[in-house]
N, CA, C and O atoms as a Tinker XYZ file with bonds, in Angstrom:
   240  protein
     1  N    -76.011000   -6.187000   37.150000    73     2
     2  CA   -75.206000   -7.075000   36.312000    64     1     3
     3  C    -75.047000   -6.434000   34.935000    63     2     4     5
     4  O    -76.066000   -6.180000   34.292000    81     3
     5  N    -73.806000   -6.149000   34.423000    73     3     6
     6  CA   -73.414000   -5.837000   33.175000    64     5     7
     7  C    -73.376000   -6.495000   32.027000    63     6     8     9
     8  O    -72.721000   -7.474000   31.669000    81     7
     9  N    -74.625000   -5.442000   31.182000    73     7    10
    10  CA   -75.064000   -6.479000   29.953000    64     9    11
    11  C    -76.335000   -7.949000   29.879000    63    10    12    13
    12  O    -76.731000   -8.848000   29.137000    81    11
    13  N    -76.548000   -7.309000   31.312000    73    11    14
    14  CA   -78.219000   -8.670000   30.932000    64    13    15
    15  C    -78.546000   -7.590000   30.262000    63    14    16    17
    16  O    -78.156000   -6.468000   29.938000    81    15
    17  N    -79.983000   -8.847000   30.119000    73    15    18
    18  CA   -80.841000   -8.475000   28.696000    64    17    19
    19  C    -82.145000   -7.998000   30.016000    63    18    20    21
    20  O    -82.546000   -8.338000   31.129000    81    19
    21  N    -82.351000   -7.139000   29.088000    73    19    22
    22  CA   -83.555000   -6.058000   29.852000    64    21    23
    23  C    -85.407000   -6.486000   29.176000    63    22    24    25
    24  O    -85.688000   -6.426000   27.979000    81    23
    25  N    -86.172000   -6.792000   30.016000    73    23    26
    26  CA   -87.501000   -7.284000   28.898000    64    25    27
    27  C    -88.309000   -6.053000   28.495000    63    26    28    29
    28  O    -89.506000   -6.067000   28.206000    81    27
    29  N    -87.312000   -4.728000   28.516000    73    27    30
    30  CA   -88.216000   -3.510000   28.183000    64    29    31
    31  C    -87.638000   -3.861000   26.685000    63    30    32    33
    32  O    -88.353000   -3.526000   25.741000    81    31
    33  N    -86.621000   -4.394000   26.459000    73    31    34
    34  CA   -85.758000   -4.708000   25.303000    64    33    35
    35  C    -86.905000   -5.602000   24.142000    63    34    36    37
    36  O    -86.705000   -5.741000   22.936000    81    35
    37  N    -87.699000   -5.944000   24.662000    73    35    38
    38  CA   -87.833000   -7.552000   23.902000    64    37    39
    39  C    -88.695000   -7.104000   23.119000    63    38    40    41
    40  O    -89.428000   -6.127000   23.274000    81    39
    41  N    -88.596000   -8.034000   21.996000    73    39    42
    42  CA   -89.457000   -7.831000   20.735000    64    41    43
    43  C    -90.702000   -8.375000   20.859000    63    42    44    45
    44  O    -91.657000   -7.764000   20.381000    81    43
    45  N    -90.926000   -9.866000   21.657000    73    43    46
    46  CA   -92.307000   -9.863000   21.793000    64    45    47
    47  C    -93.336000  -10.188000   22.767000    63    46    48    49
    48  O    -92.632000  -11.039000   23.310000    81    47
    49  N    -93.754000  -10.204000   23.031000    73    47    50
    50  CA   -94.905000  -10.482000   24.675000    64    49    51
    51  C    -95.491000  -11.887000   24.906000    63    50    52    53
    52  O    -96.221000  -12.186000   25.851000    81    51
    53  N    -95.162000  -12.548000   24.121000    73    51    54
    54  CA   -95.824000  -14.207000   24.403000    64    53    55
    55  C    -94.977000  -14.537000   23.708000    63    54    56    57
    56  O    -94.563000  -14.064000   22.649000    81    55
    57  N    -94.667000  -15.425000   24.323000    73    55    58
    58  CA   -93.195000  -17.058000   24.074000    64    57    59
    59  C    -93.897000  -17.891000   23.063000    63    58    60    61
    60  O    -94.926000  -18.566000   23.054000    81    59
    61  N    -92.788000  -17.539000   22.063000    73    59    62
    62  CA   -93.029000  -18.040000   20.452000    64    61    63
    63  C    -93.039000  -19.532000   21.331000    63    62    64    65
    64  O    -92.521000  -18.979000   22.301000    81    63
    65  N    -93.117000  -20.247000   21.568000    73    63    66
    66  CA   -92.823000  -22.415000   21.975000    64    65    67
    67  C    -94.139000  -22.259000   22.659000    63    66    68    69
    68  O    -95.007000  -22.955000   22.130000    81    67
    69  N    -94.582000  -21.495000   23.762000    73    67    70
    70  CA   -96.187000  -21.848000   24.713000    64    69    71
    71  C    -97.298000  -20.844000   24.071000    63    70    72    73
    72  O    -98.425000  -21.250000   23.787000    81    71
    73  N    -96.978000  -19.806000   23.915000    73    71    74
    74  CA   -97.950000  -18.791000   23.929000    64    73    75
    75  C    -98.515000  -18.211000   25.030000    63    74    76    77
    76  O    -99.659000  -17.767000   25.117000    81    75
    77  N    -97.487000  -18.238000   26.038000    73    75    78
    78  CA   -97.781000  -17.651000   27.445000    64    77    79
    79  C    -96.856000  -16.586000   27.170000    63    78    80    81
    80  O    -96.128000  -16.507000   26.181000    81    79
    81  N    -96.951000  -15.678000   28.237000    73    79    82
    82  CA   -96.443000  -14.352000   28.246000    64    81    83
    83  C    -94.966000  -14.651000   29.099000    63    82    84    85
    84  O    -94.486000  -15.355000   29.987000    81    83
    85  N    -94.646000  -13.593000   28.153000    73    83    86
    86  CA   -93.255000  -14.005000   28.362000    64    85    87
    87  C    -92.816000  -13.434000   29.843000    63    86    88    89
    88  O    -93.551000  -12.623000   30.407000    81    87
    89  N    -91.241000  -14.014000   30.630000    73    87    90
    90  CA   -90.369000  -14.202000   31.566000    64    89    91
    91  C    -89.760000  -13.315000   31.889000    63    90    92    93
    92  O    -88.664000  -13.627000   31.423000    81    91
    93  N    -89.540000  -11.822000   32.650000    73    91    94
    94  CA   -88.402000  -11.633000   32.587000    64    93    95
    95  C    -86.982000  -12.101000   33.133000    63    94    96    97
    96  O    -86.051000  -11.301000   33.225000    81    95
    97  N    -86.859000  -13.544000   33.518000    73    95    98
    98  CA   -85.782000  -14.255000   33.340000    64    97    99
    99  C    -85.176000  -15.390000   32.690000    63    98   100   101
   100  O    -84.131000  -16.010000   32.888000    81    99
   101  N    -86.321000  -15.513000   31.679000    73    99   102
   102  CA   -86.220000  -15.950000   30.319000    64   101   103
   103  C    -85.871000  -15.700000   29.040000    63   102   104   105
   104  O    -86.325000  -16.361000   28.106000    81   103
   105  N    -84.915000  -14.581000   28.872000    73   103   106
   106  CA   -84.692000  -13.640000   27.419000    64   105   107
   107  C    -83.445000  -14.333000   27.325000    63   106   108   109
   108  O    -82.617000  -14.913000   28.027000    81   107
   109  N    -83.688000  -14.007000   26.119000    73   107   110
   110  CA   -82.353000  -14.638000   24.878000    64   109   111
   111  C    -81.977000  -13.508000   23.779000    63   110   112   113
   112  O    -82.832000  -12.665000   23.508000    81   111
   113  N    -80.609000  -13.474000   23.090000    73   111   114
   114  CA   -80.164000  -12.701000   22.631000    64   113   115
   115  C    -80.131000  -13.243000   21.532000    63   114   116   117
   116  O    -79.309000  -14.141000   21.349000    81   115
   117  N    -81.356000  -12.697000   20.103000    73   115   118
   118  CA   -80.891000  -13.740000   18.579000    64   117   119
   119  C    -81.016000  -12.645000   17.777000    63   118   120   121
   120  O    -81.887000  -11.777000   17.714000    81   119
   121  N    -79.436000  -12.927000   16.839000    73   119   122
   122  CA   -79.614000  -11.930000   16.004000    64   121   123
   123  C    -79.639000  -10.559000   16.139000    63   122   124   125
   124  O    -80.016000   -9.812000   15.236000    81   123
   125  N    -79.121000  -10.053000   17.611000    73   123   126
   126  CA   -78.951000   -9.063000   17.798000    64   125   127
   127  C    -80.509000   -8.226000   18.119000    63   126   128   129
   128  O    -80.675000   -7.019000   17.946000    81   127
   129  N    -81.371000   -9.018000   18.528000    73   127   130
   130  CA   -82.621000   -8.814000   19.351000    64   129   131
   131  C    -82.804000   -9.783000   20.335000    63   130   132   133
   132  O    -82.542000  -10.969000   20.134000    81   131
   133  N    -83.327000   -9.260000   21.606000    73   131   134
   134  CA   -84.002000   -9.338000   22.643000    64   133   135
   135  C    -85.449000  -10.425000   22.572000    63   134   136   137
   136  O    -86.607000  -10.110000   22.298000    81   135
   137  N    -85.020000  -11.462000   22.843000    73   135   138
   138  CA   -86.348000  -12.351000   22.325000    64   137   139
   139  C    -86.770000  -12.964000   23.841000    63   138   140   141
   140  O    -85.920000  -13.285000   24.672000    81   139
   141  N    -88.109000  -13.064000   24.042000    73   139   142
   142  CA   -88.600000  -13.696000   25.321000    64   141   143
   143  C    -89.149000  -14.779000   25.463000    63   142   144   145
   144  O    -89.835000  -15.232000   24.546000    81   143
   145  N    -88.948000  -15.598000   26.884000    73   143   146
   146  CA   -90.085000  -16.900000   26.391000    64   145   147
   147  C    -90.364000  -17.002000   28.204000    63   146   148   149
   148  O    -89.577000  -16.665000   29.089000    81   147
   149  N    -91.782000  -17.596000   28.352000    73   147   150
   150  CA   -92.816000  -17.562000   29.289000    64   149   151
   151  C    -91.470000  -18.787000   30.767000    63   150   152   153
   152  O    -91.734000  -19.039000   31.942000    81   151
   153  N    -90.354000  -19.154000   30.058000    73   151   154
   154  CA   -89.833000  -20.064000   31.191000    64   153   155
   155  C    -88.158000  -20.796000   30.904000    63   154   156   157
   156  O    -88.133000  -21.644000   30.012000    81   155
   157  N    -87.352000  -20.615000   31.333000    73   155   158
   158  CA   -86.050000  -20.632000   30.626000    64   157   159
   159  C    -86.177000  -22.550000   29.889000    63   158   160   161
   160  O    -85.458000  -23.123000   29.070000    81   159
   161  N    -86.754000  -22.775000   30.248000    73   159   162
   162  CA   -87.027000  -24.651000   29.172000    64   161   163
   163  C    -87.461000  -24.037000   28.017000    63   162   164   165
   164  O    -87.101000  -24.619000   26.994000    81   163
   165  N    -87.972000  -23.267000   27.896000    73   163   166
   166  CA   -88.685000  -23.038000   26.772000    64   165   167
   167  C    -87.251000  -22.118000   26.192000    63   166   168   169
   168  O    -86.690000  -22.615000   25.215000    81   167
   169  N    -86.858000  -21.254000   26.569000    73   167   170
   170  CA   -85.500000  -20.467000   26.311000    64   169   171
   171  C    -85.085000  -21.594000   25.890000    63   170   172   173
   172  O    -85.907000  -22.026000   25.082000    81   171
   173  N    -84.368000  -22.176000   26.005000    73   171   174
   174  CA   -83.312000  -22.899000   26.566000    64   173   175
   175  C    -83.663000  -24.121000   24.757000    63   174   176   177
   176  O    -82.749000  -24.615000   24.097000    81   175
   177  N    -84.831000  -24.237000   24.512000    73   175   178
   178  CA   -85.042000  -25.134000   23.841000    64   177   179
   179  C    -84.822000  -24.587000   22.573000    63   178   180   181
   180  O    -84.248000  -25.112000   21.619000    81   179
   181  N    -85.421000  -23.295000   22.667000    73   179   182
   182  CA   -85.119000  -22.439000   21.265000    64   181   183
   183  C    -84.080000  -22.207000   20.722000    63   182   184   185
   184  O    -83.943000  -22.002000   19.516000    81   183
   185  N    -82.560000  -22.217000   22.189000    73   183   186
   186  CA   -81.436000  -21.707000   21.675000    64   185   187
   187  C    -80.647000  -22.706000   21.016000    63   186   188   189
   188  O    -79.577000  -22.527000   20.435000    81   187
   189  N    -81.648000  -24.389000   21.248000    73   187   190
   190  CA   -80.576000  -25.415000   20.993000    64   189   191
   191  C    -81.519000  -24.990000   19.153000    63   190   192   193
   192  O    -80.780000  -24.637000   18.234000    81   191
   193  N    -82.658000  -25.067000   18.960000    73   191   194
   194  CA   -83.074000  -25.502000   18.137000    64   193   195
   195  C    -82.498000  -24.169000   16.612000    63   194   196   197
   196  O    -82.355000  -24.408000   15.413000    81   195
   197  N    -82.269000  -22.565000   17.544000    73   195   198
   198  CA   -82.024000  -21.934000   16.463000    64   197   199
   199  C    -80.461000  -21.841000   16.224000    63   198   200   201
   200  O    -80.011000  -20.972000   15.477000    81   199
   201  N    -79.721000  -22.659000   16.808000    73   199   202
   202  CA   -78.148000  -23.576000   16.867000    64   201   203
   203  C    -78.035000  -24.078000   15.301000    63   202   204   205
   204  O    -77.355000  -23.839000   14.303000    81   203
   205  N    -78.915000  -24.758000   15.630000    73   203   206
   206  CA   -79.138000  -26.056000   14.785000    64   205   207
   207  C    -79.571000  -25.747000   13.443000    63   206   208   209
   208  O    -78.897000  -26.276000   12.560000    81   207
   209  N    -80.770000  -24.837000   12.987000    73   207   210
   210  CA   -80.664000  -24.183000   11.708000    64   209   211
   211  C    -79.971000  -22.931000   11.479000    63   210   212   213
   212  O    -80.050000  -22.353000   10.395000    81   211
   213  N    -79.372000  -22.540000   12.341000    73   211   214
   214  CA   -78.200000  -21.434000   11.769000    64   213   215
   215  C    -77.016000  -21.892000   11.355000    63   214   216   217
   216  O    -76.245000  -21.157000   10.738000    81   215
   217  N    -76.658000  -23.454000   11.708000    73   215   218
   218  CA   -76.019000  -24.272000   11.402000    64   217   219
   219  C    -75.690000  -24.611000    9.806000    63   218   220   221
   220  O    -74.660000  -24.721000    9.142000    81   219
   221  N    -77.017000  -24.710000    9.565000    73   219   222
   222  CA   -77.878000  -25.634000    8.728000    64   221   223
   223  C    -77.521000  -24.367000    7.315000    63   222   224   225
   224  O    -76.730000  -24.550000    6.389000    81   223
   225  N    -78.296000  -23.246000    7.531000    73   223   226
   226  CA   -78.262000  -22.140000    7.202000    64   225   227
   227  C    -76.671000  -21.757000    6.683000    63   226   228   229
   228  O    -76.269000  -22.070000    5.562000    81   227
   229  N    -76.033000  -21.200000    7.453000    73   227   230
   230  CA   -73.921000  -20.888000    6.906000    64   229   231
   231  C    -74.003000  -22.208000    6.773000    63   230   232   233
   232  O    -72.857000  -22.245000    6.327000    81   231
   233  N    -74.377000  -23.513000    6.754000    73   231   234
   234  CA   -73.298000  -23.990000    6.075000    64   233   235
   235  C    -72.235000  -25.062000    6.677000    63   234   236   237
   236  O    -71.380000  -25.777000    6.153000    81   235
   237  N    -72.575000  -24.900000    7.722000    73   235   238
   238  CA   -71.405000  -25.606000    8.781000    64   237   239
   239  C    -72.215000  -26.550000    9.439000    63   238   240
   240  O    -71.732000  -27.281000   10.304000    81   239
């Protein structure tokens, strides 16, 4: 598949939300890094939550 995210990519080894080790079918793309988390809920929660202060952040 062209353009997944690879977990040789990822910046860190335990899922910033559990502190379990991270997924490789759990990565997310922030900021132009490779970020991991131990289970896509946990993905999934981060992407609403870093939505929401990047939001917050520009302005919009």
């Amino acid at each position: 598949m062209a353009g997944a995210l690879d977990i040789k990519d990822c910046v860190n080894d335990v899922c910033p939300m559990s502190g379990k080790p991270v997924n490789e079918d759990s990565l997310t793309l922030y900021r132009g890094k490779v970020v991991g988390f131990c289970n896509t809920g946990c993905r999934d929660e981060f992407n609403k939550a870093a939505r929401a202060f990047d939001a917050v952040i520009d302005g919009n």
